[in-house]
Z-matrix of the N, CA and C atoms (Angstrom, degrees):
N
C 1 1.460
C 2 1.513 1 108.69
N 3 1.339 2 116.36 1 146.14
C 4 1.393 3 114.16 2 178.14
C 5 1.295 4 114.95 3 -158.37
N 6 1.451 5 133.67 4 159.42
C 7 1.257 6 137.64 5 -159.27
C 8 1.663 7 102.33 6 -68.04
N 9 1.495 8 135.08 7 -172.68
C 10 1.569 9 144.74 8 168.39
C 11 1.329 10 101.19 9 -172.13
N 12 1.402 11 117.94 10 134.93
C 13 1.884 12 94.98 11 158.50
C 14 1.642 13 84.08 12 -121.34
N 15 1.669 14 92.14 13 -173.47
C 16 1.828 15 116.26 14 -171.81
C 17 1.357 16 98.20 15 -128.79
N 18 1.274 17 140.83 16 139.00
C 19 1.886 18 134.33 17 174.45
C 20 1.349 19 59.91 18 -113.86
N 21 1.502 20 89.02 19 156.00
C 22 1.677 21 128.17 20 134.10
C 23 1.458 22 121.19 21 -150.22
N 24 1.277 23 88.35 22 113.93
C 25 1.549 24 108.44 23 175.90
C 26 1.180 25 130.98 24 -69.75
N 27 2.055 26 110.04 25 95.79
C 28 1.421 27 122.36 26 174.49
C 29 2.117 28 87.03 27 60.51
N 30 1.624 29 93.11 28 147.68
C 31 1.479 30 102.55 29 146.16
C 32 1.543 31 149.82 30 -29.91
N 33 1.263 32 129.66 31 117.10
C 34 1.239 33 124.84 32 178.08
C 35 1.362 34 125.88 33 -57.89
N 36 1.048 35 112.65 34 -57.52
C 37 1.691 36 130.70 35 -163.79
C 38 1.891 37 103.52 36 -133.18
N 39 1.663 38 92.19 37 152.39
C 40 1.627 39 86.75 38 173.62
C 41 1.468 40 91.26 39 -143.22
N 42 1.281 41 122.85 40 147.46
C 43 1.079 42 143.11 41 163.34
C 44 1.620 43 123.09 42 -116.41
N 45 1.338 44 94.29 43 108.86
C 46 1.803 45 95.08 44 -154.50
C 47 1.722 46 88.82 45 -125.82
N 48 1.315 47 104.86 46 158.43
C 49 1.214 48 122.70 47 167.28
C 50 1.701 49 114.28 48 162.34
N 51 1.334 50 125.99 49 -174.46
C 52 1.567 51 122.38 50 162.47
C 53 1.317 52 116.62 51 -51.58
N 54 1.046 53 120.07 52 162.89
C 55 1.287 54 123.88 53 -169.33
C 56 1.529 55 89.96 54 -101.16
N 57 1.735 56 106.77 55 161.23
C 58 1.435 57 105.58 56 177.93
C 59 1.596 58 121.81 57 -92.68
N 60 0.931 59 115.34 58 -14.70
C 61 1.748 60 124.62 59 153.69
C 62 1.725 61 106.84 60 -106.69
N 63 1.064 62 136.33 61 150.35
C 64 1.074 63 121.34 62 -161.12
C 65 1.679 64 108.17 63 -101.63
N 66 1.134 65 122.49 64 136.95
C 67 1.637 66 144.25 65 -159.26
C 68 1.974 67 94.08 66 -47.61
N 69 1.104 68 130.24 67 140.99
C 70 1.386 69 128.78 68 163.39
C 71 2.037 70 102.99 69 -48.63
N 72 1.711 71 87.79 70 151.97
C 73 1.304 72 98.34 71 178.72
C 74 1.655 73 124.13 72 -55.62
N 75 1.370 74 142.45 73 163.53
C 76 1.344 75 130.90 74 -136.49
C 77 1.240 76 75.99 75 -124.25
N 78 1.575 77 133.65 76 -47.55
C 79 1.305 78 133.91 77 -149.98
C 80 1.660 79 132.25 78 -47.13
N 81 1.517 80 94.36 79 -33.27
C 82 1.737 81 91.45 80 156.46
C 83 1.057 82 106.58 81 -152.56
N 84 1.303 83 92.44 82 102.62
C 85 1.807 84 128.37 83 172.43
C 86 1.690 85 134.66 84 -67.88
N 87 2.077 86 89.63 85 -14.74
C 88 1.184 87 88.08 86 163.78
C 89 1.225 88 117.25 87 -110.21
N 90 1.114 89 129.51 88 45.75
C 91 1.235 90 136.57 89 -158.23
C 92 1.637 91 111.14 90 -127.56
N 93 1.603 92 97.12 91 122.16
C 94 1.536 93 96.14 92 -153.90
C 95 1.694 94 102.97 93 -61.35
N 96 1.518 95 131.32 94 -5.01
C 97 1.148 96 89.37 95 -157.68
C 98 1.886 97 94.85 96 -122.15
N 99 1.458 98 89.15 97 17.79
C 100 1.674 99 114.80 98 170.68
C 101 1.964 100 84.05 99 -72.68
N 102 1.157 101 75.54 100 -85.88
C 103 1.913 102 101.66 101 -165.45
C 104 1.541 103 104.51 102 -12.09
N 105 1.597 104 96.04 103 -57.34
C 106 2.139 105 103.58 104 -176.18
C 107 1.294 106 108.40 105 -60.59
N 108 1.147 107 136.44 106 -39.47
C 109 1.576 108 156.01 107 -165.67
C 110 1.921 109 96.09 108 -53.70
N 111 1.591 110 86.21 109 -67.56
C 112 1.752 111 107.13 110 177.03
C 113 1.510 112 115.30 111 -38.28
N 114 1.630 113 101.37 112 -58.80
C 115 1.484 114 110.54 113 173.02
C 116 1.526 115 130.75 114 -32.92
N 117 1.572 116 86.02 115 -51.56
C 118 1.489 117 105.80 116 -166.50
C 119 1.703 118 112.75 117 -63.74
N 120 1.883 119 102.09 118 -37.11
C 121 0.993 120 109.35 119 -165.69
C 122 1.787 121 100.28 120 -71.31
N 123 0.901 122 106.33 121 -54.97
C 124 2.019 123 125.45 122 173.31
C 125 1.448 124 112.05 123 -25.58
N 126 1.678 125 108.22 124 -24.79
C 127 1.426 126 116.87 125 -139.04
C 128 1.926 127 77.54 126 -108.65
N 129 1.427 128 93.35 127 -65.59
C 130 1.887 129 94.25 128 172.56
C 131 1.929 130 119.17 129 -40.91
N 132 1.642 131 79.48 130 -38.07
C 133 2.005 132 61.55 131 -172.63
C 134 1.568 133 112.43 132 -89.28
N 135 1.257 134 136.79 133 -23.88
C 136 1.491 135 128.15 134 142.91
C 137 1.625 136 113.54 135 -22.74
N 138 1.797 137 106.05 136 -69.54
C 139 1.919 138 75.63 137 -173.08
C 140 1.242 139 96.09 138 -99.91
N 141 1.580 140 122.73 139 69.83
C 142 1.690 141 110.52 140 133.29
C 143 1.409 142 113.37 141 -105.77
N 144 1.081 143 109.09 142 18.74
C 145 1.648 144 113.74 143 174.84
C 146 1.746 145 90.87 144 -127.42
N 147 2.293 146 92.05 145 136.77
C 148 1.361 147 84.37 146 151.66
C 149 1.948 148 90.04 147 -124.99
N 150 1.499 149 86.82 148 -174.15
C 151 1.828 150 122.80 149 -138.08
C 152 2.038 151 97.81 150 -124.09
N 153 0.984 152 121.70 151 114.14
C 154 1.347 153 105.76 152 176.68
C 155 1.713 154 91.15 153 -140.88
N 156 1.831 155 106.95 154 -178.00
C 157 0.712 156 105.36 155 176.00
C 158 1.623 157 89.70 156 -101.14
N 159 1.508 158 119.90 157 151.18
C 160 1.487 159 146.32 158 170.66
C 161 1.216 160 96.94 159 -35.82
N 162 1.624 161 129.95 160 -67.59
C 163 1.613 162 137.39 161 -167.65
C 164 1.285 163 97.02 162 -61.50
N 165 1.277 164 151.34 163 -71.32
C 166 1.215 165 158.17 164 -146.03
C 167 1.513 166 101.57 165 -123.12
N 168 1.392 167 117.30 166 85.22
C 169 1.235 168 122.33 167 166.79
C 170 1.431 169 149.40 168 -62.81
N 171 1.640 170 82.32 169 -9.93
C 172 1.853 171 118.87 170 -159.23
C 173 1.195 172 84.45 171 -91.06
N 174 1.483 173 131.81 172 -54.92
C 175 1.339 174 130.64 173 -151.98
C 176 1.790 175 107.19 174 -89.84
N 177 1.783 176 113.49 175 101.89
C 178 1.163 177 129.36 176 -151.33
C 179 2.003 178 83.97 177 -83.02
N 180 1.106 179 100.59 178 157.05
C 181 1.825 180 113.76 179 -178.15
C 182 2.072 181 92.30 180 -96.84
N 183 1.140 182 109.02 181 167.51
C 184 1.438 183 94.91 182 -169.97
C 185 1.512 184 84.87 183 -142.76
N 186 1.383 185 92.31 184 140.61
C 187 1.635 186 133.60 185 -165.57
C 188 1.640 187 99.00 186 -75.42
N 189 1.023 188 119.98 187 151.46
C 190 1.445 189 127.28 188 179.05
C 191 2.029 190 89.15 189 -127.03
N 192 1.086 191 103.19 190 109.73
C 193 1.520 192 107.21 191 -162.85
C 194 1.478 193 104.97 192 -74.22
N 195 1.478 194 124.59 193 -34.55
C 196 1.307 195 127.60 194 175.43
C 197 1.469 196 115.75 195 -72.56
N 198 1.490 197 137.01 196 131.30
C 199 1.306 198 129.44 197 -152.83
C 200 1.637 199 95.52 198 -97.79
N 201 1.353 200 102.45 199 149.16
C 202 1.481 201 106.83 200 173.65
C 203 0.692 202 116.56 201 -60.01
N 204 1.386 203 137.72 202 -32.55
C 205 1.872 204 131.12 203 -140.75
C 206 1.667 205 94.64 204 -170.11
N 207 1.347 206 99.20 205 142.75
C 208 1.931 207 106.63 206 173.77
C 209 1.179 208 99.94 207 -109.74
N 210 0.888 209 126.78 208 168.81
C 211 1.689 210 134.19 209 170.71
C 212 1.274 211 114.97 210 -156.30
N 213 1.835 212 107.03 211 170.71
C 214 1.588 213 105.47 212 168.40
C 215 1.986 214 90.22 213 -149.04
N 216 1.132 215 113.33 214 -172.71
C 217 1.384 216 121.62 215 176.96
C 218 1.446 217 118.27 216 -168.28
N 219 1.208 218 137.51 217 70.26
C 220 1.480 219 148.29 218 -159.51
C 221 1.436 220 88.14 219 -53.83
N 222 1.774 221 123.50 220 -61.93
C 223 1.515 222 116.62 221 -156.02
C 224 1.232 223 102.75 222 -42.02
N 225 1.631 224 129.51 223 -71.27
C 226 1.299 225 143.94 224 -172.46
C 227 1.475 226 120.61 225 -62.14
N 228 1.455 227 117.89 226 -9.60
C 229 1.591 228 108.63 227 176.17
C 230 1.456 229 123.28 228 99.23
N 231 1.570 230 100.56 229 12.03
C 232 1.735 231 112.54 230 -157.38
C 233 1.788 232 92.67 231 -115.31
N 234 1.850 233 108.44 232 116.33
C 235 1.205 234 112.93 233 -170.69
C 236 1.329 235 109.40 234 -97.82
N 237 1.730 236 116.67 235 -2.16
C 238 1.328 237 112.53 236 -163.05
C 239 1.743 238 88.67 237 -176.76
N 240 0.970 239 103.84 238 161.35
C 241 1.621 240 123.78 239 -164.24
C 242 1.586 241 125.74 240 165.41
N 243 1.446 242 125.58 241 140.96
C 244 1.061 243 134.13 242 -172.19
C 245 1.280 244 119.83 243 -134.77
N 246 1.784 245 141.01 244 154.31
C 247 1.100 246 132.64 245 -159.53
C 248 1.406 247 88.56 246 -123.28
N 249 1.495 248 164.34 247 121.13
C 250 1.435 249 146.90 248 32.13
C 251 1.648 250 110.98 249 71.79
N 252 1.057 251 96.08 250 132.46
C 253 2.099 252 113.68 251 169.86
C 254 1.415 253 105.16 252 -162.27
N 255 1.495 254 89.92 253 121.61
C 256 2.153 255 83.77 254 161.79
C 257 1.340 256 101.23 255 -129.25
N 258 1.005 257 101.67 256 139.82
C 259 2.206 258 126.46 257 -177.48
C 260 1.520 259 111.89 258 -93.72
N 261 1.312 260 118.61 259 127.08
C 262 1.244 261 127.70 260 136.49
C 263 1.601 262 121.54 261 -93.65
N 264 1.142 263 133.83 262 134.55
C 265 1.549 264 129.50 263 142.60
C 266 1.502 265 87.56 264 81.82
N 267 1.109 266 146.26 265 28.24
C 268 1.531 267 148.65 266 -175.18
C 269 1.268 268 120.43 267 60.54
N 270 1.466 269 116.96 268 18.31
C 271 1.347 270 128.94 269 166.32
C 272 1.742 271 128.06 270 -110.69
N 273 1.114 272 124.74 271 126.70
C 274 1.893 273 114.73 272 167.50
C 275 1.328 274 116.78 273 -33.31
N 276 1.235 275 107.30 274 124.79
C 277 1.462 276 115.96 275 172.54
C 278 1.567 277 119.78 276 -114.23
N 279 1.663 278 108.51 277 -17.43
C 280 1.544 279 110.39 278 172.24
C 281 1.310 280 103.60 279 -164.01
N 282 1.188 281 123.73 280 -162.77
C 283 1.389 282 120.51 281 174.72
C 284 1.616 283 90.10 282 -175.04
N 285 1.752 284 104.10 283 166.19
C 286 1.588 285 108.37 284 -163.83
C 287 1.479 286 87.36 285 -152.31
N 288 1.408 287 116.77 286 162.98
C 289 1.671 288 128.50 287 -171.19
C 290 1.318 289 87.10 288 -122.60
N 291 1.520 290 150.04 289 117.55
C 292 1.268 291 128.62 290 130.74
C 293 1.170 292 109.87 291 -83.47
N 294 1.815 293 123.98 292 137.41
C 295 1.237 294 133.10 293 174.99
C 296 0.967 295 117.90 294 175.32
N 297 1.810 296 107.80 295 151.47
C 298 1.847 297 125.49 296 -135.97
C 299 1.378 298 112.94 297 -109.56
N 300 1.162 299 141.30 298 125.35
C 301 1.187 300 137.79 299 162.34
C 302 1.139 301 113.98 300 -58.22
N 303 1.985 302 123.20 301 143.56
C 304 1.537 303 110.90 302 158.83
C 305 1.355 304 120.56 303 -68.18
N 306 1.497 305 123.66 304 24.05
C 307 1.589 306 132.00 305 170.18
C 308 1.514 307 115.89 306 -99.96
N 309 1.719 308 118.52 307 -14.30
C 310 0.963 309 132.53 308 169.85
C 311 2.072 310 107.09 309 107.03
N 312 0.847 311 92.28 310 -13.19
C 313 1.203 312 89.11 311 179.40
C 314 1.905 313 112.58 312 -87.47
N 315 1.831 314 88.66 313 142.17
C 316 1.610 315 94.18 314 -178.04
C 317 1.584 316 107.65 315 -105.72
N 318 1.293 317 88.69 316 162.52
C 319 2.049 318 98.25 317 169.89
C 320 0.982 319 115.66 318 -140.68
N 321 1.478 320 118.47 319 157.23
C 322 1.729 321 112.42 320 -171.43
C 323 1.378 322 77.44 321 -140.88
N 324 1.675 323 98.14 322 124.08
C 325 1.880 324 108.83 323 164.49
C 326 1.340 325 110.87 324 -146.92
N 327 1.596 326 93.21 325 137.10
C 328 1.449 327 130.38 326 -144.32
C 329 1.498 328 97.05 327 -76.99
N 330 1.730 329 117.22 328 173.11
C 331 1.151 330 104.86 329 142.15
C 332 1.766 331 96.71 330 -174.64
N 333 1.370 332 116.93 331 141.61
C 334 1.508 333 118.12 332 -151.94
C 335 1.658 334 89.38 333 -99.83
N 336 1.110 335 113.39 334 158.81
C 337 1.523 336 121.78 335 -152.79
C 338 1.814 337 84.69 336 -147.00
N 339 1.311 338 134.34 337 -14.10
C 340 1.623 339 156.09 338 -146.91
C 341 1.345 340 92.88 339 -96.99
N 342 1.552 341 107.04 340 130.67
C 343 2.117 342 103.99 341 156.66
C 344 1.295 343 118.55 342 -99.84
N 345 1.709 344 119.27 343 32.03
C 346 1.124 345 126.42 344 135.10
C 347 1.710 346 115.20 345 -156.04
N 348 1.259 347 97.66 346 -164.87
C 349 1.973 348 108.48 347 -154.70
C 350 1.442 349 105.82 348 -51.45
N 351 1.622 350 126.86 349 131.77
C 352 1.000 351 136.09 350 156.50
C 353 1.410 352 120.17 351 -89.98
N 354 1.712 353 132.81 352 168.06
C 355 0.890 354 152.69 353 -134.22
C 356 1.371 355 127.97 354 176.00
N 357 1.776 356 112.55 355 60.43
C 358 1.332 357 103.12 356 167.80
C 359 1.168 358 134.29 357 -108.69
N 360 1.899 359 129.42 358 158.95
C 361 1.221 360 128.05 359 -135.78
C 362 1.864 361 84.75 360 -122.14
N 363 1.293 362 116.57 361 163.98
C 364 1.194 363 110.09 362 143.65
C 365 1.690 364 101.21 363 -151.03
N 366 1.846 365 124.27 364 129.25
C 367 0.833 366 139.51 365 166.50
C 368 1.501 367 86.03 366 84.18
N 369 1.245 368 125.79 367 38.73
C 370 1.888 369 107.12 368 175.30
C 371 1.466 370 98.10 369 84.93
N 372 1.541 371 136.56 370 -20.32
C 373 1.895 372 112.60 371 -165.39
C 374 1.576 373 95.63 372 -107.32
N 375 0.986 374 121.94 373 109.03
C 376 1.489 375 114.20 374 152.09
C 377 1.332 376 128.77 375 -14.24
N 378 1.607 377 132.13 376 126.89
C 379 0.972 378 131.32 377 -161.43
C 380 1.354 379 113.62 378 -129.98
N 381 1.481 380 119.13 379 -30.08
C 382 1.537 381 143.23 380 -156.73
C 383 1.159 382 115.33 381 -140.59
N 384 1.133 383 153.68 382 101.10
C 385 1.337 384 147.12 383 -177.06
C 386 1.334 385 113.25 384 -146.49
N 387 1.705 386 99.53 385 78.69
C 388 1.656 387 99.45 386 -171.78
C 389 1.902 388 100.69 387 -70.76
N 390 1.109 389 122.01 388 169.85
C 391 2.048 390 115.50 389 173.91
C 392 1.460 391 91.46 390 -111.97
N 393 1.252 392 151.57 391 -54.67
C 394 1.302 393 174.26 392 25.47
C 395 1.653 394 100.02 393 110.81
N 396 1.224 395 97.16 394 140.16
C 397 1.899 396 120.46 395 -170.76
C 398 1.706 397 86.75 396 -75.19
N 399 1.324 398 130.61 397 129.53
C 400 1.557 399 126.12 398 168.90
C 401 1.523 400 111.76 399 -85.78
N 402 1.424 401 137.61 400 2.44
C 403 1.356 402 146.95 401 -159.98
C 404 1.444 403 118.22 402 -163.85
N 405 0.961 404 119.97 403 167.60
C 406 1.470 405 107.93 404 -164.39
C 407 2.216 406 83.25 405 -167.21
N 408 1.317 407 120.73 406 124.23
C 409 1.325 408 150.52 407 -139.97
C 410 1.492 409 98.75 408 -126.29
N 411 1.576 410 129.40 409 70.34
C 412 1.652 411 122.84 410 162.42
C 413 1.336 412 96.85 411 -103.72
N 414 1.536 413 115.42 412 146.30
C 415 1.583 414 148.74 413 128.32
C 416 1.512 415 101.70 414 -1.06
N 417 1.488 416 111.65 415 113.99
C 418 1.312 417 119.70 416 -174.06
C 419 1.568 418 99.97 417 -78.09
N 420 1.555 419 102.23 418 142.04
C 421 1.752 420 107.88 419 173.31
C 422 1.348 421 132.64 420 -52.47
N 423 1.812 422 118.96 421 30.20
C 424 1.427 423 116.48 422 -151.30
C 425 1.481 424 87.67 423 -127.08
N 426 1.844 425 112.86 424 148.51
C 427 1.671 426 124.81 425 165.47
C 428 1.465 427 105.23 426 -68.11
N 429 1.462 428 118.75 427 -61.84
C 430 1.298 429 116.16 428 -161.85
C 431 1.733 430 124.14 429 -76.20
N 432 1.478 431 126.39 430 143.09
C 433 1.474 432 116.99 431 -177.33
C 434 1.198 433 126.86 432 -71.17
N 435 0.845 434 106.84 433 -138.93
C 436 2.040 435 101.94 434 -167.17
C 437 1.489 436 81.55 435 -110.57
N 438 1.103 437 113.40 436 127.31
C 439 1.809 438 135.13 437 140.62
C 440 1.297 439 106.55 438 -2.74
N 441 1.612 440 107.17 439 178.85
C 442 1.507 441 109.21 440 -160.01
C 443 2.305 442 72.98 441 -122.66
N 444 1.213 443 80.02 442 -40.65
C 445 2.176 444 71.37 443 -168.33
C 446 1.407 445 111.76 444 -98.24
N 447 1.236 446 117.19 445 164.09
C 448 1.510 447 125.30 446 -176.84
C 449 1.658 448 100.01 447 -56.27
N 450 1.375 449 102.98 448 -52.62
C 451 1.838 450 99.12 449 -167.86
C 452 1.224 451 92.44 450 -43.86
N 453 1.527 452 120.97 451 -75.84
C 454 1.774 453 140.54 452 -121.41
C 455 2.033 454 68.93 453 -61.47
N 456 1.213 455 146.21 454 -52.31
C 457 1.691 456 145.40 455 -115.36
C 458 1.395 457 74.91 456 -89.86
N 459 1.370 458 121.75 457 -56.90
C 460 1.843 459 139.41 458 -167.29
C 461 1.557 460 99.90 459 -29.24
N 462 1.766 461 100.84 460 -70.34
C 463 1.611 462 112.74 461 170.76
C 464 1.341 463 119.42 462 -53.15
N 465 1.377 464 135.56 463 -19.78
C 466 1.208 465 117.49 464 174.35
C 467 1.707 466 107.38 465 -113.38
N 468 1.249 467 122.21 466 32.14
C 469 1.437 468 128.66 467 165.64
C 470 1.642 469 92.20 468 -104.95
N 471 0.991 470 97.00 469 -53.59
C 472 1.873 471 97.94 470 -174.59
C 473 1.082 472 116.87 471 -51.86
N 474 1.335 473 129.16 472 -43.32
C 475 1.511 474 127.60 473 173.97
C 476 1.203 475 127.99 474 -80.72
N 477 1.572 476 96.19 475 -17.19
C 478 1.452 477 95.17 476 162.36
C 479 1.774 478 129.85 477 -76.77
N 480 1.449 479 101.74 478 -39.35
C 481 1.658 480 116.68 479 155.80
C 482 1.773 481 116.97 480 -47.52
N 483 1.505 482 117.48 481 -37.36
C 484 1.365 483 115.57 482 161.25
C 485 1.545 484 124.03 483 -53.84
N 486 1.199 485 95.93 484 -9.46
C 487 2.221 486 94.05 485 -162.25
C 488 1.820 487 76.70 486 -87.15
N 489 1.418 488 113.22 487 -32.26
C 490 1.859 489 94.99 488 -164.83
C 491 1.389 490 100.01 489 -81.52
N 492 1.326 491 106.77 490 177.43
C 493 1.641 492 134.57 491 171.79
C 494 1.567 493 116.29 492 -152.86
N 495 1.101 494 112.89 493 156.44
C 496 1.600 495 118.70 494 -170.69
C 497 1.686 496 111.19 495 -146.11
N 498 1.266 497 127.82 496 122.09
C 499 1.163 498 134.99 497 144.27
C 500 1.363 499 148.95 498 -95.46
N 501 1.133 500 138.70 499 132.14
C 502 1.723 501 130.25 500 -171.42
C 503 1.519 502 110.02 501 -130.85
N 504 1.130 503 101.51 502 131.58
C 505 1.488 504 116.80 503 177.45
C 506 1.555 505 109.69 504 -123.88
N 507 1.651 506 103.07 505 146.82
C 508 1.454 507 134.72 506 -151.98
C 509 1.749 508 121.74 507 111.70
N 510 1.014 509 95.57 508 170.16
C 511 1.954 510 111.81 509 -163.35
C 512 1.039 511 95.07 510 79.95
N 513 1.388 512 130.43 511 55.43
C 514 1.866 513 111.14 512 167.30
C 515 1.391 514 121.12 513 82.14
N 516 1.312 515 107.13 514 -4.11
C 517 2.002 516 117.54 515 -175.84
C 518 1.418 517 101.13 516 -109.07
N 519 1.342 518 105.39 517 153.49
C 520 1.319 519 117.70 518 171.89
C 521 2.119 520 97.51 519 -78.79
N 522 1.315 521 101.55 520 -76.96
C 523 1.445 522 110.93 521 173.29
C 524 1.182 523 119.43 522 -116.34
N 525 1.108 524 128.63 523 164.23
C 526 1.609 525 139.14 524 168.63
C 527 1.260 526 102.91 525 -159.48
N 528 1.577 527 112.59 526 126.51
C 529 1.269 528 135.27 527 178.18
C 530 1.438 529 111.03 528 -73.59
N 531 1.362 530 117.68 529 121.25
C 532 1.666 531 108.67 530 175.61
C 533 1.550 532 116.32 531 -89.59
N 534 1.124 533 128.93 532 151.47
C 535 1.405 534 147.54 533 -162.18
C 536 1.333 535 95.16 534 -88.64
N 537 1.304 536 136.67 535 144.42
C 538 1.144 537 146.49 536 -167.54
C 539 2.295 538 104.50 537 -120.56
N 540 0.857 539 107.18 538 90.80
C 541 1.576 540 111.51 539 -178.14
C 542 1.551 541 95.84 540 -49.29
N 543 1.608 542 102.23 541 133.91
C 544 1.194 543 113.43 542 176.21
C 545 1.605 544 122.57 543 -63.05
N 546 1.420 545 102.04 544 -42.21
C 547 1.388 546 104.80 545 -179.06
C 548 1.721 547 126.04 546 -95.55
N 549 0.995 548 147.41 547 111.08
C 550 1.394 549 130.17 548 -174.34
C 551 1.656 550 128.71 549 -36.06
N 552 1.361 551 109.84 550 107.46
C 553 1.614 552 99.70 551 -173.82
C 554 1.907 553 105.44 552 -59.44
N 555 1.310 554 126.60 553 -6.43
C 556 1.694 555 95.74 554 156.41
C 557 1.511 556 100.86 555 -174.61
N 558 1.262 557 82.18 556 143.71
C 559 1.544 558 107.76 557 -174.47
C 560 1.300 559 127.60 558 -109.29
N 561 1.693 560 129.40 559 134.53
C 562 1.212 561 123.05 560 -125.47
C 563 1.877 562 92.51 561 -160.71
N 564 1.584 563 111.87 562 157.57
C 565 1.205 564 122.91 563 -174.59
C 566 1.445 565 126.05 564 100.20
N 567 1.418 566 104.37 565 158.38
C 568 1.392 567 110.13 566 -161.75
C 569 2.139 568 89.64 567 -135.58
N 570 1.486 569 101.81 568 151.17
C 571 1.713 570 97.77 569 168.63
C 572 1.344 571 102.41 570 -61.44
N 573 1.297 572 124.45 571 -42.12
C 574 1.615 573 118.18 572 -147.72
C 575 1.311 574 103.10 573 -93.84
N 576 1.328 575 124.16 574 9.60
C 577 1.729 576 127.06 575 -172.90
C 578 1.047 577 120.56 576 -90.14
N 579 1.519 578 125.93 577 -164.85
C 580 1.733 579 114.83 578 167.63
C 581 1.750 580 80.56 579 -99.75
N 582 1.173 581 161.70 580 79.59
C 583 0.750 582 141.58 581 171.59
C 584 2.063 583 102.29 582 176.62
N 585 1.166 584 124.26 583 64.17
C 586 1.574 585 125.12 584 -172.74
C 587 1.122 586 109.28 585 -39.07
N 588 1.458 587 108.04 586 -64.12
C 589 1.475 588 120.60 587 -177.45
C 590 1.495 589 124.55 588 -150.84
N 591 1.081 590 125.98 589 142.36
C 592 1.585 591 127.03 590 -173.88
C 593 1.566 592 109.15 591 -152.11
N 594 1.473 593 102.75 592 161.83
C 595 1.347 594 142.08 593 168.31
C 596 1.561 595 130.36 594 -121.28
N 597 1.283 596 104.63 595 145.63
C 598 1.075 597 114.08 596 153.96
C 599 1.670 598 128.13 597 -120.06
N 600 0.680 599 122.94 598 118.85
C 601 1.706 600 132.35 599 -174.05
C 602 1.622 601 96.02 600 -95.30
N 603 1.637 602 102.71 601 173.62
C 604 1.652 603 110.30 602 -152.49
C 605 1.713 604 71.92 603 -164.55
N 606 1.813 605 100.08 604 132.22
C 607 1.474 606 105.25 605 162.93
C 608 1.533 607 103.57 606 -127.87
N 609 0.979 608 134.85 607 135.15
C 610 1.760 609 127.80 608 -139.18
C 611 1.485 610 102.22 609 -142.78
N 612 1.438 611 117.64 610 152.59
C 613 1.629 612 129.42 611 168.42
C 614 1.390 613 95.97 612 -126.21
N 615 1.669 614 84.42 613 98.64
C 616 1.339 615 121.62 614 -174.56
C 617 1.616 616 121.24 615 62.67
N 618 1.201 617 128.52 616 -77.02
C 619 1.517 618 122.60 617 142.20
C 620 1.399 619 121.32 618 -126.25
N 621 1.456 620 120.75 619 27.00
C 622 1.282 621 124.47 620 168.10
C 623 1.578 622 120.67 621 -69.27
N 624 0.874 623 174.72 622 107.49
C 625 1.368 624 165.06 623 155.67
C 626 1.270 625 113.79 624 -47.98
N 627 1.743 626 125.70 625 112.94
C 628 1.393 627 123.96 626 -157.88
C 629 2.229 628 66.88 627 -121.33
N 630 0.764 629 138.31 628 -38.09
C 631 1.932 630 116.89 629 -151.34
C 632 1.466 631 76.68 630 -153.58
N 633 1.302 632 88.53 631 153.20
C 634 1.522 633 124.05 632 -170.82
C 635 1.601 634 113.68 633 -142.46
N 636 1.455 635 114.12 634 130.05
C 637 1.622 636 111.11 635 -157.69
C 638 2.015 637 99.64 636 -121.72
N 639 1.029 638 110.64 637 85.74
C 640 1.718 639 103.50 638 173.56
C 641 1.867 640 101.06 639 -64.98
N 642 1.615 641 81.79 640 139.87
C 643 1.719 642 96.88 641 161.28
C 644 1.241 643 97.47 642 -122.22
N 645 1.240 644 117.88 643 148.00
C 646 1.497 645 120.08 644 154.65
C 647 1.903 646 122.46 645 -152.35
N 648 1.735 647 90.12 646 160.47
C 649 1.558 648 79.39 647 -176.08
C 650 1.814 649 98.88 648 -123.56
């Protein structure tokens, strides 16, 4: 057994427009029962899309209904936002951003996590259809193997996510360094799988998630 990580750099595709019921009111945003309202809605439009793989269309990817990660983004106008995972075989297969402008408008952007073509539908119409591998899977830069316990594996995913760094430019910046979340927003694997144990890491502007770093053992 041995360590691997996956980069993916920032989002692939975005699919933006009005939302089809219209997003809860923006006006008080800090307001807990604004905020839950938002959730709920974030939470509905994730599973109105399903997620398959292209080859096997039958076989639907399955939604993890609770979102990894919340967010907000003052630079860009984003008062609320959520991070998305759907699993095959006990592994990530995609992930989706729902999140709201303070103009009212929502976006849902995709991003294939698959080493081949995805295919998502919403209401029956195709929505997503990357053709293209979304990840790409090398042999992590480390001598020693993966740990014997979940903690000891935890500590050596984390330090391995420390060796990377990430920058993004645009909104008016030349660069901006993204913050790397200490803890992995989700954790993944089974002993008996192709997959022991995994992560996903989140490197963020401010709490946005622009790149996302899988480790796995």
């Amino acid at each position: 057994m041995s360590l691997s990580h996956g980069v993916i750099f920032c989002c692939l595709l975005i699919t933006a427009g009005q939302a089809p019921d219209n997003p809860p009111n923006q006006e008080s945003a800090n307001d807990k029962q604004e905020k839950a309202a938002r959730m709920e809605h974030m939470k509905r439009a994730a599973k109105s899309y399903e997620i398959a793989l292209a080859p096997h269309a039958a076989k639907k990817l399955i939604l993890i209904e609770e979102p990894l990660l919340r967010f907000n983004d003052h630079v860009t106008g984003v008062v609320d936002g959520t991070v998305f995972v759907w699993m095959m075989d006990d592994r990530p297969v995609a992930t989706a951003s729902v999140w709201i402008r303070k103009t009212g408008q929502e976006f849902h952007e995709f991003q294939s996590l698959a080493a081949c073509p995805l295919i998502a539908s919403n209401q029956g119409q195709p929505k997503w259809t990357p053709a293209e591998p979304g990840i790409e899977r090398r042999p992590a830069p480390v001598n020693q193997p993966p740990a014997a316990t979940p903690a000891r594996r935890l500590n050596q995913m984390r330090a391995l996510a420390r060796e990377y760094s990430a920058t993004v430019t645009g909104w008016g910046i030349n660069q901006q360094v993204l913050r790397l979340l200490s803890q992995p927003v989700y954790r993944y694997g089974r002993s008996d799988g192709d997959v022991a144990d995994g992560a996903i890491f989140a490197f963020c502007k401010g709490t946005n998630p622009e790149v996302l770093l899988l480790v796995e053992a």
